[in-house]
N, C-alpha and C positions, 0 to 999 in steps of 0.2 A: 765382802762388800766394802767399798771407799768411800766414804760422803763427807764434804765439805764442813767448816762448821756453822754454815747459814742453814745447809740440806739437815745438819741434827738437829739444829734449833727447831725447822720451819717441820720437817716431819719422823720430832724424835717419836711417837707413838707407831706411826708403822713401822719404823726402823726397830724400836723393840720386839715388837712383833716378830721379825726377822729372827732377833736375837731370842726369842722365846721356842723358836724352830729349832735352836741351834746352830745357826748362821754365826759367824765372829765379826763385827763390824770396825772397818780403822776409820776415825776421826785424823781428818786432814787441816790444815793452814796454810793456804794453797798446794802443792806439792809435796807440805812438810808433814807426815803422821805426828799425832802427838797424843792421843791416845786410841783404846783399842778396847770396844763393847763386847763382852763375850759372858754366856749363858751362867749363871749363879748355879752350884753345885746345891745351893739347897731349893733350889726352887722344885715343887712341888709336881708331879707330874698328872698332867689332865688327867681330868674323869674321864671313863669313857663313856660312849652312849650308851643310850636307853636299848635293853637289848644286844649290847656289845659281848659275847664274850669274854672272860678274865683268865679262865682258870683252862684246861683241857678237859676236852672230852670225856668223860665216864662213858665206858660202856658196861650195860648193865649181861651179867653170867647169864645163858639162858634155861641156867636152873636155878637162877632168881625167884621163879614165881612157881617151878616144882611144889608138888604138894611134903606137908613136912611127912616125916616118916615115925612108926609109934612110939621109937624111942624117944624122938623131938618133943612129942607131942608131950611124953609121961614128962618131960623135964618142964613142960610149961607148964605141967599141970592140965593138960585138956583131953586125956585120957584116962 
């Protein structure tokens, strides 16, 4: 994205925005670049939402909930 430097002045908040996407933004004087907005390496990266997944999938063995066997059991102590 190119914007002027009245358009960074008048809407540097959405333009960061931009730049918070990821977006590189060049600051112009009339036709002339003269600098050049682009995403800070330490910035933070969104939470997700409520409900978003993070991680993968677990799926759970479906001898997960298998009953234990006597030997398990003497090791827990419940035979």
């Amino acid at each position: 994205m190119t914007v002027t430097i009245y358009q960074a002045k008048t809407h540097l908040s959405r333009i960061l925005q931009h730049v918070e996407l990821g977006e590189e933004v060049v600051v112009c004087r009339g036709k002339q670049p003269i600098a050049r907005i682009v995403p800070s390496s330490s910035v933070k990266p969104k939470r997700p939402k409520v409900g978003e997944p993070t991680s993968p999938r677990f799926k759970i063995p479906p001898d997960a909930f298998a009953p234990l066997g006597t030997e398990e059991l003497k090791e827990w102590g419940l035979a």
